[in-house]
MIFI-823245 format. One line per field, with one value per residue: residue number from 1; z, y, x of N, C-alpha, C in turn. Coordinates in pm, whole numbers, always signed. Each point is the difference from the previous one (the first is absolute). Example, Ala and Ser with C-alpha at 12.3 -4.5 7.8 and 13.67 -1.06 7.14 Angstrom:
2
k <- c(1, 2)
nw <- c(+780, -72)
nv <- c(-569, +105)
nu <- c(+1319, -35)
caw <- c(+0, +6)
cav <- c(+119, +119)
cau <- c(-89, +82)
cw <- c(+0, +73)
cv <- c(+120, +109)
cu <- c(+90, -77)
This chain:
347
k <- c(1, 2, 3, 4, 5, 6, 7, 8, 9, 10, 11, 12, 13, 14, 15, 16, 17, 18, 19, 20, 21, 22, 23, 24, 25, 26, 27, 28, 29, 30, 31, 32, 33, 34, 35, 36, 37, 38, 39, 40, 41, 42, 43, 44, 45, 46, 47, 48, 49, 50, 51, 52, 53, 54, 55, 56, 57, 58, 59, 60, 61, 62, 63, 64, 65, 66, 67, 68, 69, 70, 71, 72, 73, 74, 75, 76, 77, 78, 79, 80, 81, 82, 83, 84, 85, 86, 87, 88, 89, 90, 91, 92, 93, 94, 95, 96, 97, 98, 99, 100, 101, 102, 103, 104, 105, 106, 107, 108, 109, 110, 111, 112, 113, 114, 115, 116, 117, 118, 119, 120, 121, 122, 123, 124, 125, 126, 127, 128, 129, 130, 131, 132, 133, 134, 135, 136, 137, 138, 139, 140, 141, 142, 143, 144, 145, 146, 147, 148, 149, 150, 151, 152, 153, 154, 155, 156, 157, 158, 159, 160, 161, 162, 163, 164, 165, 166, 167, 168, 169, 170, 171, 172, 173, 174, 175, 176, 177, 178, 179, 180, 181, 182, 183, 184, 185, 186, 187, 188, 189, 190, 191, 192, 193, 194, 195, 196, 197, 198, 199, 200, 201, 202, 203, 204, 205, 206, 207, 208, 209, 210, 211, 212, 213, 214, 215, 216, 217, 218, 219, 220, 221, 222, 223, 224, 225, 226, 227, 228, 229, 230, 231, 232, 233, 234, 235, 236, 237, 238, 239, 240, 241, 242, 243, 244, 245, 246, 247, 248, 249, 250, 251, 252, 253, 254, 255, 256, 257, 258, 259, 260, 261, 262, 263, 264, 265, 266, 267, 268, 269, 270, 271, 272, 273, 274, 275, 276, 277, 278, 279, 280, 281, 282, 283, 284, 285, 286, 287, 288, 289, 290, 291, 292, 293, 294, 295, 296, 297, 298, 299, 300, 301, 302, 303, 304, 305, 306, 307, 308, 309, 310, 311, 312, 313, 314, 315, 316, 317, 318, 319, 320, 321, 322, 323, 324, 325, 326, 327, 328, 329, 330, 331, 332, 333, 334, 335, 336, 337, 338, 339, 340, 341, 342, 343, 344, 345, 346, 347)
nw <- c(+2449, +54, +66, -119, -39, +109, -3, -130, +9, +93, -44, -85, +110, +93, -166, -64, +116, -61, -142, +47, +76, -75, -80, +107, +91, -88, -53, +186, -34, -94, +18, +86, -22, +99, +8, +121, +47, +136, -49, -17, +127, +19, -36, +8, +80, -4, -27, +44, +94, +4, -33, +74, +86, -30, -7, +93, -41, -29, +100, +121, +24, -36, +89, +119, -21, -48, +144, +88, -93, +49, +145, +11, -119, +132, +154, -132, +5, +182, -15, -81, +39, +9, +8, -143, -58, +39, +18, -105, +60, +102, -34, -115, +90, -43, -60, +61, +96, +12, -33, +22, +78, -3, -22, +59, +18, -95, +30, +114, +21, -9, +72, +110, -35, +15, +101, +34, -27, +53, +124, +1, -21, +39, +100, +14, -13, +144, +47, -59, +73, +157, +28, -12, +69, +92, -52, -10, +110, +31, +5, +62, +49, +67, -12, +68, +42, +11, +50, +35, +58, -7, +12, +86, +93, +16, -91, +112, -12, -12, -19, -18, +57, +10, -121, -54, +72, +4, -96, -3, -17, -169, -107, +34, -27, -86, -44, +30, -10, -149, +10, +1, -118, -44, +86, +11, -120, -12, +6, -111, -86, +74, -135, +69, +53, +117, -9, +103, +16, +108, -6, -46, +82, +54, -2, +99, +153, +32, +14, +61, +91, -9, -9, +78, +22, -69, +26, +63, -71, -69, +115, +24, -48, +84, +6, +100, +111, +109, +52, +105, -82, -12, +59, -97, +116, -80, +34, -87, -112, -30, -73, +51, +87, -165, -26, +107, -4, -69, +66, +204, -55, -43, +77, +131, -64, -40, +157, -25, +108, -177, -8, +11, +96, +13, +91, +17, +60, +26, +81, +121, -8, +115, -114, -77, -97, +84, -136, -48, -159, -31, -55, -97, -44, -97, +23, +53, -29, +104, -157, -9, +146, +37, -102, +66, +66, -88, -97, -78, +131, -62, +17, -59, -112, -15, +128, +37, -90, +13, +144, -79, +9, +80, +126, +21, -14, +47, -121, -68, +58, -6, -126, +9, +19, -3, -124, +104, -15, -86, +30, -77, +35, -8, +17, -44, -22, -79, -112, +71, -49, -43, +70, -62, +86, -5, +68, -37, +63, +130, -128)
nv <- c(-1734, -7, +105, +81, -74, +21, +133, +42, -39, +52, +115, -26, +30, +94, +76, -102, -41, +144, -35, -39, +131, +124, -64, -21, +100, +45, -60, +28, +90, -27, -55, +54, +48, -38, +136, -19, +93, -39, -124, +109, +43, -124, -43, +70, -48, -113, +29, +84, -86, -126, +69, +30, -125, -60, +130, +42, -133, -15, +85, -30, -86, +6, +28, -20, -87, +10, +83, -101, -124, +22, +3, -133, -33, +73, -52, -146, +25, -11, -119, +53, -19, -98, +87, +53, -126, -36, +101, -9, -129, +91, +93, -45, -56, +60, -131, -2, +69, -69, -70, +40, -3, -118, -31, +56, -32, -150, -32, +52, -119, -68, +115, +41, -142, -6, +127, -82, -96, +32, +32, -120, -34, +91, +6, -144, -11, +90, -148, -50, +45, +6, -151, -85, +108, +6, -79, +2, +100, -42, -75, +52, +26, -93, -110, +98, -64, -102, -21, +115, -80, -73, +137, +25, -33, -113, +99, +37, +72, +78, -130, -54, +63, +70, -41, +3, +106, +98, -29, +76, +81, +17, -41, +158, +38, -89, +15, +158, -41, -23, +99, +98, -86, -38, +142, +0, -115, +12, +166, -16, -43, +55, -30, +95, -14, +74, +93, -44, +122, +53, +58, +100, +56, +120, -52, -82, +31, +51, -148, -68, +88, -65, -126, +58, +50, -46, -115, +5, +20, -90, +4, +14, -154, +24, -64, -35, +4, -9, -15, -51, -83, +55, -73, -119, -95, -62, -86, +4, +2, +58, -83, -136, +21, -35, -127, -21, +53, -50, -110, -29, +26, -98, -78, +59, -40, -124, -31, +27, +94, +109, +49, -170, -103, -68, -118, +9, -85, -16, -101, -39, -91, -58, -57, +108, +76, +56, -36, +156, -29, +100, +15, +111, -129, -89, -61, -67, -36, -25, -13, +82, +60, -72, +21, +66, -135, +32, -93, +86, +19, +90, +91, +109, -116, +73, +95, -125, -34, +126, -52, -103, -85, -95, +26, -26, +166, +73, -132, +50, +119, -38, -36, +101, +181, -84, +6, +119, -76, +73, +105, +46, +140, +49, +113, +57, +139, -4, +81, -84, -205, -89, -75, -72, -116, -47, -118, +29, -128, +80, +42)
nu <- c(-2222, +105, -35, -19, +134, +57, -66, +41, +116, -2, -13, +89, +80, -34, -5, +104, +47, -93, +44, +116, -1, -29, +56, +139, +1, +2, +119, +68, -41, +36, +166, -40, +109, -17, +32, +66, -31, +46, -47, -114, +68, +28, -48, -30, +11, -77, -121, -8, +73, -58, -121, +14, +37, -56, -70, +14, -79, -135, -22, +84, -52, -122, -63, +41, +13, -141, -68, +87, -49, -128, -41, +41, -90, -52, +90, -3, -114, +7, +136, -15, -105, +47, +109, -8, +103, +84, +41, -43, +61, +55, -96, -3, +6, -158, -12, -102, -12, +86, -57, -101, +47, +17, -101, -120, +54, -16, -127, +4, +76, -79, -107, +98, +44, -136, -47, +67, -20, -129, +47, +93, -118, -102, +129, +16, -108, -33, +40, -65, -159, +73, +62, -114, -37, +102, -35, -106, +19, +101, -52, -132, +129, +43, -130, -42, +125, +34, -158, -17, +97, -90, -116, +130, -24, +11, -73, -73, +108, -118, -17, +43, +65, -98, -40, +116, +29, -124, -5, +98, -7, -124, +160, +31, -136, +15, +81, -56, -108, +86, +107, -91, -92, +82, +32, -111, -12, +124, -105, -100, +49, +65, +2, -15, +159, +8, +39, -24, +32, +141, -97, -3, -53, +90, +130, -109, -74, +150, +73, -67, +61, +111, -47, -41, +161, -15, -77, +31, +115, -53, -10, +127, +2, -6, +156, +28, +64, -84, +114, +15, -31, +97, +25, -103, +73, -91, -46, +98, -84, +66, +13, -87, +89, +96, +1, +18, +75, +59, -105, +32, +112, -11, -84, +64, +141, -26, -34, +74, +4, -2, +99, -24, +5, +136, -99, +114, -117, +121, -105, +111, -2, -31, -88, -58, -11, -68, -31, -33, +12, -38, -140, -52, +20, -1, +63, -9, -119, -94, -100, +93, -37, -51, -14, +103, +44, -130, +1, +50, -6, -80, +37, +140, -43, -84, +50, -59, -129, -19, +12, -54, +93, +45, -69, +151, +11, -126, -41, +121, -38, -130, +27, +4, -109, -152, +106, -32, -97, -41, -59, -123, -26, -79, -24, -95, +9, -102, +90, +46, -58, +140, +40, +115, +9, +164, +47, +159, +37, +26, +121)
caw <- c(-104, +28, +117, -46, -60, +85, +68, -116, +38, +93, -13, -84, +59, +98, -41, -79, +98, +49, -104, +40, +132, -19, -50, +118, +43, -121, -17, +57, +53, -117, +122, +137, +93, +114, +17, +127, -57, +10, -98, -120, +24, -5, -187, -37, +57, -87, -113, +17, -34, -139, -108, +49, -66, -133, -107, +34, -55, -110, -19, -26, -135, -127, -24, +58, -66, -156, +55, +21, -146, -76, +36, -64, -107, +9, +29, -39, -108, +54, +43, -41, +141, +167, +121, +35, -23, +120, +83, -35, +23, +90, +175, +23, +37, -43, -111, -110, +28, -64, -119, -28, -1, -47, -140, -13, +26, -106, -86, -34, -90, -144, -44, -48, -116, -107, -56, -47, -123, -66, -73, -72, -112, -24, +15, -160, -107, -12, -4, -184, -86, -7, -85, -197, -19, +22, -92, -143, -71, -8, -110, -71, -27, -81, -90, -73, -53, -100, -134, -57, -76, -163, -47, -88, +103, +0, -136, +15, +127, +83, +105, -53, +102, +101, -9, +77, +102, +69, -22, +111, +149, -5, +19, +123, +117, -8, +107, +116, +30, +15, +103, +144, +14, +21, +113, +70, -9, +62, +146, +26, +47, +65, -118, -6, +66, +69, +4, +146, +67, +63, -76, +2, -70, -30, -125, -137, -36, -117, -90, -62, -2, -65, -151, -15, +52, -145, +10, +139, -57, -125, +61, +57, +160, +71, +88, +175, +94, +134, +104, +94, -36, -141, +9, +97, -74, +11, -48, -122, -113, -51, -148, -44, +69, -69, -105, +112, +11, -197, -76, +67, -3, -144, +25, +74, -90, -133, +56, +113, -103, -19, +99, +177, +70, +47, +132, +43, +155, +94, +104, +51, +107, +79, -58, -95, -40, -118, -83, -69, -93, -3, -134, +92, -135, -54, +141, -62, +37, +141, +20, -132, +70, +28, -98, -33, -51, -75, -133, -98, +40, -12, +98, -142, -44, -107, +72, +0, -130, -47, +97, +39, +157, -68, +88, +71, +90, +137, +25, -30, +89, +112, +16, +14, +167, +94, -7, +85, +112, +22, -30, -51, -5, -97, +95, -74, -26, -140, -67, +98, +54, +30, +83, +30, +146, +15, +47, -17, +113, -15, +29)
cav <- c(-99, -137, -34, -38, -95, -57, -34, -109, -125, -57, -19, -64, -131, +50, +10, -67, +2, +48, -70, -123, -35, -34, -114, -132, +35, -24, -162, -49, +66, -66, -122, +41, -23, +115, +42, +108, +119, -40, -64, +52, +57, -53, -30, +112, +39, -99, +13, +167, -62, -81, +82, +84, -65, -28, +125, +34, -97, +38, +160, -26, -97, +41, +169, +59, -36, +66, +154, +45, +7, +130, +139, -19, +26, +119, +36, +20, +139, +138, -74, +115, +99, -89, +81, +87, -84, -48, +91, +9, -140, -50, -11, -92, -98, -121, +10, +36, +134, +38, -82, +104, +146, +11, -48, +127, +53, -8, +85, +165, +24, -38, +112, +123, -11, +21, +81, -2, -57, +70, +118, -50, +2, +168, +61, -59, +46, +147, +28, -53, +159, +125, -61, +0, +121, +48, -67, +35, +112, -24, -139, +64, +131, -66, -36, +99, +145, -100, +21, +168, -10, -104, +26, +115, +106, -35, +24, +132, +13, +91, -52, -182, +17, +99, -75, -125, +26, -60, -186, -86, +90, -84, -111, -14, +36, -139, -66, -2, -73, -184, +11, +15, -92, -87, +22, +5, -193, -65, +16, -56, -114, -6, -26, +145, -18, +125, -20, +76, +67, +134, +180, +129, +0, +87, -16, -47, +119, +92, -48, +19, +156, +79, -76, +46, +159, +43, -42, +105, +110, +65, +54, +90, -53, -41, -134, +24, -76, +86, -57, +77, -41, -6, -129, -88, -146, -106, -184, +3, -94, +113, +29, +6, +131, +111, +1, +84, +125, +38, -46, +147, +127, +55, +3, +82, +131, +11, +61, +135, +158, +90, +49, -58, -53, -136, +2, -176, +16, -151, +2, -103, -66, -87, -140, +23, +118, +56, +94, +45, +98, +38, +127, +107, -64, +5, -126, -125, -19, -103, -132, -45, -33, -145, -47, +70, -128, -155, +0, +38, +95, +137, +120, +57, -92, +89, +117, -124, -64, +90, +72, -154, -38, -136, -16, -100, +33, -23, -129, -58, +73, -74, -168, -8, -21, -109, -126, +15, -29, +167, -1, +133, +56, +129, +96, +126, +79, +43, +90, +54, -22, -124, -61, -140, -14, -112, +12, -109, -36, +48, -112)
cau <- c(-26, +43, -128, -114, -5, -27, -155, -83, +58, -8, -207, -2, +56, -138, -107, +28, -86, -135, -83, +14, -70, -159, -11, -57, -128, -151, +7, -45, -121, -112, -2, -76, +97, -1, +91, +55, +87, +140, +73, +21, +76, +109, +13, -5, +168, +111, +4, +87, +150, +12, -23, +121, +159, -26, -13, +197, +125, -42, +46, +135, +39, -27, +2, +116, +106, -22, +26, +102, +55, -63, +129, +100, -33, -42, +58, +54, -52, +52, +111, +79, -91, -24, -45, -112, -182, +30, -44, -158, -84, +88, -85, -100, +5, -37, +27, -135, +30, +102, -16, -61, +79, +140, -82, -3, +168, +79, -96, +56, +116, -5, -51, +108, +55, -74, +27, +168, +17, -75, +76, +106, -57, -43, +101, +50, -46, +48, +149, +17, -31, +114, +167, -7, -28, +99, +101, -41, +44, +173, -1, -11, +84, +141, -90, -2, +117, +51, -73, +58, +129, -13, -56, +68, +50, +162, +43, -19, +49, -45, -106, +88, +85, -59, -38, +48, +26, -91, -3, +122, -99, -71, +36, +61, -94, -16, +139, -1, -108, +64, +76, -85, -70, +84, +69, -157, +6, +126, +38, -63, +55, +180, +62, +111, +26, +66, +198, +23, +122, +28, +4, -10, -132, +50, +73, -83, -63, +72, +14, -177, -34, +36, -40, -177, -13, -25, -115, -50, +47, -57, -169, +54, +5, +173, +21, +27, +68, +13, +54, +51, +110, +42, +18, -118, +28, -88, -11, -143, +49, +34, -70, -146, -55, +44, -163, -102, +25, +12, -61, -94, +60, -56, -143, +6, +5, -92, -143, +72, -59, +116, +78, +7, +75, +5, +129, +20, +28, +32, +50, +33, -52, +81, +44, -24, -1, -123, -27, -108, -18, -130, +27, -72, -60, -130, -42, -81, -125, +46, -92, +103, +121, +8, -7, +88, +89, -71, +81, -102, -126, +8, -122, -30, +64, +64, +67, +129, +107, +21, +135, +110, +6, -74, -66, +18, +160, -36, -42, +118, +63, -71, +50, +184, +9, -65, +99, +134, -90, -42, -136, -11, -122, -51, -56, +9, -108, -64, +55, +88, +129, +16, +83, +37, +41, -14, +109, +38, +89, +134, +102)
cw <- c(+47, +167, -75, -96, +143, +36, -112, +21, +154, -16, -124, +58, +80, -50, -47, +130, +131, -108, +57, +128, -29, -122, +68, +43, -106, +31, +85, +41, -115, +59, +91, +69, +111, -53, +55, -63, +7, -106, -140, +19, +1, -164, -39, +24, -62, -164, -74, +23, -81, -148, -28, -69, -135, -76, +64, -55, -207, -82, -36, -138, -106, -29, -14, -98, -146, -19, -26, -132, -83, +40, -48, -157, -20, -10, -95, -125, -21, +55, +25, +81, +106, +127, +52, -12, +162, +116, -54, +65, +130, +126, -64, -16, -67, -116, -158, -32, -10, -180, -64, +6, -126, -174, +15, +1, -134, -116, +10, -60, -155, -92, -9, -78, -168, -20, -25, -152, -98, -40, -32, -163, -78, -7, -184, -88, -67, -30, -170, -72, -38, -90, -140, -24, -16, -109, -130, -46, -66, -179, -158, -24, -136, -120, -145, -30, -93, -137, -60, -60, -97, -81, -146, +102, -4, -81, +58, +112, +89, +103, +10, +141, +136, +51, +57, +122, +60, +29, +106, +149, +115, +110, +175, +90, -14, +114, +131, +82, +59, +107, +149, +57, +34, +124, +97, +39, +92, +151, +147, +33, +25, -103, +17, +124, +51, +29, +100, +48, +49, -122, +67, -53, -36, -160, -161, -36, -112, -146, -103, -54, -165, -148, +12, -61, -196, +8, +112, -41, -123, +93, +138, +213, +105, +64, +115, +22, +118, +77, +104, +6, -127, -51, +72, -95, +22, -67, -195, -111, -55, -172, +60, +145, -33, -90, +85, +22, -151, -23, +67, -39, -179, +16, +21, -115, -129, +49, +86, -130, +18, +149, +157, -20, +37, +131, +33, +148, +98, +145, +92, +109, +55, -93, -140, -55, -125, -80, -51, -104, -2, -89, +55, -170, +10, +142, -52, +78, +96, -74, -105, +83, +3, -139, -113, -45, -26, -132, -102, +74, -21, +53, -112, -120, -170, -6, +21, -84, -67, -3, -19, +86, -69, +105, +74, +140, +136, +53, +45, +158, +157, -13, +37, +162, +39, -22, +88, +148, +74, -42, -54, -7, -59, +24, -116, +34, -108, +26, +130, -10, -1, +110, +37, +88, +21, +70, +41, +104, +27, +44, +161)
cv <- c(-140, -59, -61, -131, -117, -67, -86, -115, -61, -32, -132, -197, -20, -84, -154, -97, -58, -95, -164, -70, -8, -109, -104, +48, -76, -123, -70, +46, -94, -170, +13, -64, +147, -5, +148, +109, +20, -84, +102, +153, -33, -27, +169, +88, -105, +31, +120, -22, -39, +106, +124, -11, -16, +58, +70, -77, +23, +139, +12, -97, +53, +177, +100, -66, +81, +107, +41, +5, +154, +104, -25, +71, +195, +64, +43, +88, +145, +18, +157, +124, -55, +82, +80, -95, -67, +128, +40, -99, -65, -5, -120, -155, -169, -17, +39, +166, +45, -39, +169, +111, +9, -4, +191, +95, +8, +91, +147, +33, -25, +92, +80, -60, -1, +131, +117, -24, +101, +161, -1, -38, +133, +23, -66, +120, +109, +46, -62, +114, +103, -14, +54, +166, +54, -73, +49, +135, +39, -69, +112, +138, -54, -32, +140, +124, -150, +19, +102, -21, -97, +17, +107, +115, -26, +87, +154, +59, +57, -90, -132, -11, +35, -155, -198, +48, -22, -172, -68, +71, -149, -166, -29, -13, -148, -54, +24, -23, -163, -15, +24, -108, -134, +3, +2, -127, -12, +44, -70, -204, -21, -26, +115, -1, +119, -27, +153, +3, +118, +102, +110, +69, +141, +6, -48, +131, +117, -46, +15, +156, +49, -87, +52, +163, +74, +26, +123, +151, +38, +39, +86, -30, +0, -122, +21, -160, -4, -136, +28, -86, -74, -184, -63, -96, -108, -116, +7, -53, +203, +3, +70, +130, +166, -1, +51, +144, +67, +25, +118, +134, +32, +17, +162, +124, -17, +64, +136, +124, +50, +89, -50, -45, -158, +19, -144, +41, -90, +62, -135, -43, -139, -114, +54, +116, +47, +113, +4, +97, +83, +163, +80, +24, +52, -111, -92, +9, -69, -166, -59, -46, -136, -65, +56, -65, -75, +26, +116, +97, +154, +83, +5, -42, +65, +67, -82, -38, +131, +46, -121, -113, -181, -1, -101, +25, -58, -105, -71, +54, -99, -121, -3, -27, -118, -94, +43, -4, +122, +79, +142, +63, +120, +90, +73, +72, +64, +150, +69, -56, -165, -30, -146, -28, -133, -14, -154, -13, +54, -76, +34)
cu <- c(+34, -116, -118, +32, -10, -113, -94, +55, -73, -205, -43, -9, -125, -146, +3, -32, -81, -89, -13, -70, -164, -17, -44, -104, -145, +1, -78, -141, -85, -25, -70, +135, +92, +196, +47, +53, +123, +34, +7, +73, +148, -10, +12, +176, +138, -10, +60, +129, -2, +75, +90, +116, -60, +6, +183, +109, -17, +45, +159, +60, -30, -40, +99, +160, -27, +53, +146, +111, -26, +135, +154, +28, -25, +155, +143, +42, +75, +129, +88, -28, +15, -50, -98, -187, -26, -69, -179, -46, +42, -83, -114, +1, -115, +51, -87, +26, +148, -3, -49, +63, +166, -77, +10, +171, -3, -116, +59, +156, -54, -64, +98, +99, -66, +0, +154, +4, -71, +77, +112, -22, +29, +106, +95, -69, +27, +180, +61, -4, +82, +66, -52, -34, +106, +137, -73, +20, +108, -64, -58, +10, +88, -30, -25, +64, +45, -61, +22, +138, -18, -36, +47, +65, +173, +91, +37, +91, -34, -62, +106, +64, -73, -161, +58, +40, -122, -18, +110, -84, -89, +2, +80, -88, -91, +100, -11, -112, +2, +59, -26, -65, +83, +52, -73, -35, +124, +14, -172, -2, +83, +112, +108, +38, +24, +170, -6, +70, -47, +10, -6, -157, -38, +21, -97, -96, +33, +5, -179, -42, +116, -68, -144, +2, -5, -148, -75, +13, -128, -151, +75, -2, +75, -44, +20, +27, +8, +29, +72, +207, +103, +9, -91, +16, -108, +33, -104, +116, +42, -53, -140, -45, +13, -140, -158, +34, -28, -172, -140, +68, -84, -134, -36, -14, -127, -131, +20, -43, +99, +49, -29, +121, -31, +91, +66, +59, +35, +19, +24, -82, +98, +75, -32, +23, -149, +47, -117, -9, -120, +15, -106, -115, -214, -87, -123, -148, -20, -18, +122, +175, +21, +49, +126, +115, -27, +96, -75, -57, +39, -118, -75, +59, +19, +70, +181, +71, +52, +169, +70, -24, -86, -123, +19, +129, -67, -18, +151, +50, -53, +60, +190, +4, -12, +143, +119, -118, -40, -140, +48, -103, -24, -100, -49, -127, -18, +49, +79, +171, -6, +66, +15, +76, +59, +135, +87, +106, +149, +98, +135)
C-alpha cells in the first residue's frame, strides 16, 4: 500500500509535468518558435523537482499534520488498550495506511462492544424477570395466608398459627434472596472485603458435612472426605469458603439420587491445593453447562423451586472464588453425575 502511494505521488508529479512540457511545446509550435529537446528535457526534470518539493512540503504541512491529529484523536479512544493497539499498527509505517488500519482496529472493537451491550441488555432483562418472579411468590404466599387470616381465619385455631407460620417461612425466603443478592453486588464491586487468613480446609469440609448431614440424610446420602491428609492449610477468607462448600454441598445433595453419594476430594499440588465436590446425581445437559452460574438459572426450575434454594448459591459460589483470584469449573454428565473443580492458594 504504501509502494503504491508512492508511485501515485511520484506519477502525479511526472504527469503534472509531462502537461507543462507539451504546453511550451504548443505555444511555441503555434509561435513558429524552434525549441531543442534538450531544452524540453531539462524543463521536464526541473519541473518534477520543482513539484515534488512542492506537493512533499504541501503533504507534510497540511495533510500529514491533519492525519496525524486524526491518529492522535484514534489513538486516544483506545488509551486503555495501548498495547495491544500499538502491536495491530506497528509494522506499518505510512501514515495513510496506518490511518486505516488503526480506523479499522477501532471499527472491530466497536462491533464486539455493541454486541456486548447487546447481550448485557438480554442478560438485564432476563435478570429483572427472575428477581420480580422469584420475589413474587414469597409476596403472594404471604399476601394470601394474611388474607385467609382477615378474613376470619384468625378466629380458627386449626389454621391461625400453621398459617402465620407459613407467612414467617414465606418472609424468610424473601430475606434470603435480599441477602444473596446483596452479597453477589458487594462481591462483584469489591464493596466486600475478604479477611484472609491461614485455615484448615479439612476442618471446614467436616464442619459443611455435618450442617448439610440432616439434609443428605432425608434421600439417604453419604458425605466422604478423601484426603490423603488430615490438615491442608490455604490462604482464604474462612466465612465465605464455608459459604462455597455449604452452598456446592447443598447443590450436590438437592440434585443427587436417593441412596448416592457426595465426594469431597482434595488433592496438593506445589503452590495450591485442588478440590473437587462431585455427586453421582441427576447431572446437567451439555447446552445448560455453561450457563450453570448465571443468577436465577435452573435446569429444572419447577423441580427447583420445589426443593427450595434462591437460584443464586452457584452464582454466589463463582463470585467468592474469582475474589480469592481463583477459577472454577464444572464437568457433568446427564444422569450420571456433577463435578465442581476449583482451587485455592497454599498457605
Amino acid at each position: 500500500m504504501r509502494n503504491k502511494n508512492a508511485f501515485l505521488f511520484i506519477g502525479a508529479c511526472a504527469f503534472f509535468s509531462l502537461i507543462l512540457c507539451l504546453t511550451v511545446f504548443f505555444l511555441a509550435y503555434t509561435q513558429k518558435t524552434a525549441v531543442s529537446i534538450s531544452l524540453l528535457v531539462l524543463l521536464f526534470f526541473s519541473n518534477f523537482a520543482l513539484s515534488f518539493l512542492f506537493f512533499s512540503f504541501f503533504y507534510q504541512k497540511f495533510i500529514f499534520s491533519e492525519i496525524k491529529k486524526a491518529l492522535k484523536s484514534v489513538r486516544s479512544l483506545y488509551a486503555h488498550d495501548e498495547d495491544e493497539f500499538e502491536k495491530s499498527v506497528a509494522a506499518i509505517s505510512d501514515s495513510i495506511d496506518r490511518l486505516h488500519a488503526e480506523v479499522s482496529y477501532i471499527l472491530s472493537h466497536r462491533e464486539k462492544e455493541i454486541e456486548q451491550v447487546q447481550k448485557l441488555e438480554n442478560y438485564r432483562k432476563e435478570f429483572l424477570g427472575n428477581v420480580s418472579h422469584e420475589l413474587k411468590t414469597p409476596i403472594f404466599n404471604i399476601q394470601g395466608y394474611l388474607a385467609t387470616l382477615i378474613d376470619g381465619g384468625i378466629n380458627d385455631t386449626k389454621i391461625n398459627i400453621e398459617y402465620l407460620k407459613r407467612a414467617d417461612k414465606s418472609v424468610d425466603r424473601m430475606i434470603h434472596i435480599i441477602d444473596d443478592l446483596e452479597t453477589i453486588s458487594q462481591l462483584e464491586t469489591g464493596a466486600l472485603s475478604l479477611e484472609i487468613e491461614k485455615i484448615n480446609l479439612i476442618e471446614i469440609a467436616q464442619d459443611s458435612c455435618k450442617q448439610t448431614e440432616i439434609q443428605a440424610q432425608k434421600k439417604n446420602i453419604s458425605l466422604k472426605i478423601i484426603s490423603k491428609k488430615d490438615t491442608l492449610k490455604v490462604w482464604a477468607d474462612k466465612h465465605r469458603i464455608k459459604q462455597v462448600f455449604s452452598n456446592l454441598l447443598t447443590n450436590s445433595i438437592k440434585y443427587g439420587k436417593e441412596n448416592g453419594e457426595t465426594l469431597i476430594v482434595f488433592t496438593s499440588e506445589e503452590t495450591k491445593i485442588n478440590i473437587s465436590i462431585s455427586d453421582n446425581g441427576i447431572g446437567i445437559s451439555p447446552q445448560y453447562v455453561p450457563r450453570v452460574f448465571e443468577r436465577f438459572f435452573r435446569v429444572d426450575k419447577g423441580r427447583s423451586r420445589e426443593q427450595g434454594g434462591t437460584g443464586l448459591g452457584l452464582s454466589i459460589v463463582k463470585h467468592i472464588i474469582e475474589a480469592h483470584q481463583q477459577s472454577i469449573e464444572v464437568t457433568s454428565t446427564e444422569n450420571e453425575g456433577t463435578t465442581f473443580t476449583f482451587s485455592l492458594p497454599k498457605a
